[in-house]
N, C-alpha and C positions, 0 to 999 in steps of 0.2 A: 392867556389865550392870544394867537397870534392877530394880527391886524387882517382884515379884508386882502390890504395889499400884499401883506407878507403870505399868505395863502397863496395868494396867484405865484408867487416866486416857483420855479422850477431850481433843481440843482444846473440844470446847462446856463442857465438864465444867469442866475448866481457867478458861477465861473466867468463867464462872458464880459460881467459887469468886472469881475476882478481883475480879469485880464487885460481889459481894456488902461484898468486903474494903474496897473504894473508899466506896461507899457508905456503908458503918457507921464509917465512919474523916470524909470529909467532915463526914458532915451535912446539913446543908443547905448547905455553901459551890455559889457557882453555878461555880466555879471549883478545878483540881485546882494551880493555880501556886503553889508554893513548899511544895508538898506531896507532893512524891515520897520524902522519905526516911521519912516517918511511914507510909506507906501502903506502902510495900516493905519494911519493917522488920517491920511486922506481918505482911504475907500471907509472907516469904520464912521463919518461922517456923512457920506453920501449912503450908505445903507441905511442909517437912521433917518435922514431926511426921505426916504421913500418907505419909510413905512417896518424898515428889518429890523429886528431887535437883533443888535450884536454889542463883544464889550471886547475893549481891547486890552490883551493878557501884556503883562512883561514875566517872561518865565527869567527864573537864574540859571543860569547852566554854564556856573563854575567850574561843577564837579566834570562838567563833562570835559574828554579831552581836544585838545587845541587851545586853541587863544578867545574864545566863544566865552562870554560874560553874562549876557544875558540875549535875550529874542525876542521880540513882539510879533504877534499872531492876533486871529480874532476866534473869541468862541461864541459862538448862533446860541439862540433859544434854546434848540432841541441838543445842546450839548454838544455838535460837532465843534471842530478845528476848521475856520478858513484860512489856511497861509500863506501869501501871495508872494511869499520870497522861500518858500522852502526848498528849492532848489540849491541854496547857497548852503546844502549840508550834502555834501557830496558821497559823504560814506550811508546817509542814506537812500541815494537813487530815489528822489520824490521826482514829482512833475516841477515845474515852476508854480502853479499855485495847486495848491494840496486843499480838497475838502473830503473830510471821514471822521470817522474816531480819535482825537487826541492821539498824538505819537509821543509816550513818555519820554521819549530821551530828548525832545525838544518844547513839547507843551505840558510844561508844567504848572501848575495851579500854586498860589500861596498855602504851605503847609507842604508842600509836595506829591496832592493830589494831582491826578489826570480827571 
């Protein structure tokens, strides 16, 4: 059952906090590529500390094509994807930070569940 405080979370709220986290963690890079574990590593900390249940994924995605090894993302309580560098998959047109359903070709679960 979620926390008092995670209840009050909104999805804008949520984003908001992410964005801020991307932000102060880039820089100025005009690019979030090879920058997912710095930026999940910090917000997946400050989420926890107020209160959000979230856990931070390393998906493999060998199989996938390019030079892409692996990816770090966050999955929430209720099973969505937060992904605050998803941007840096260019053949999928995301936002800069992605919240919704698991996107198999880059949130992948141990076993290879979404």
């Amino acid at each position: 059952m979620p926390s008092a405080r995670s209840r009050k979370m909104t999805d804008r709220k949520l984003l908001w906090i992410a964005r801020e986290f991307r932000e102060g963690i880039l820089d100025d890079r005009k690019s979030s590529e090879g920058m997912c574990f710095a930026v999940c590593a910090a917000l997946v900390g400050y989420l926890k500390f107020i209160g959000i249940n979230a856990e931070m994924i390393e998906s493999d995605l060998s199989d996938r094509p390019g030079e892409w090894q692996n990816h770090f993302w966050l999955k929430l309580s209720d099973a969505r994807a937060l992904d605050p560098t998803a941007d840096q998959f260019d053949d999928l047109s995301l936002p800069p930070v992605y919240l919704g359903p698991a996107i198999p070709a880059i949130h992948v679960l141990t076993g290879g569940n979404t």
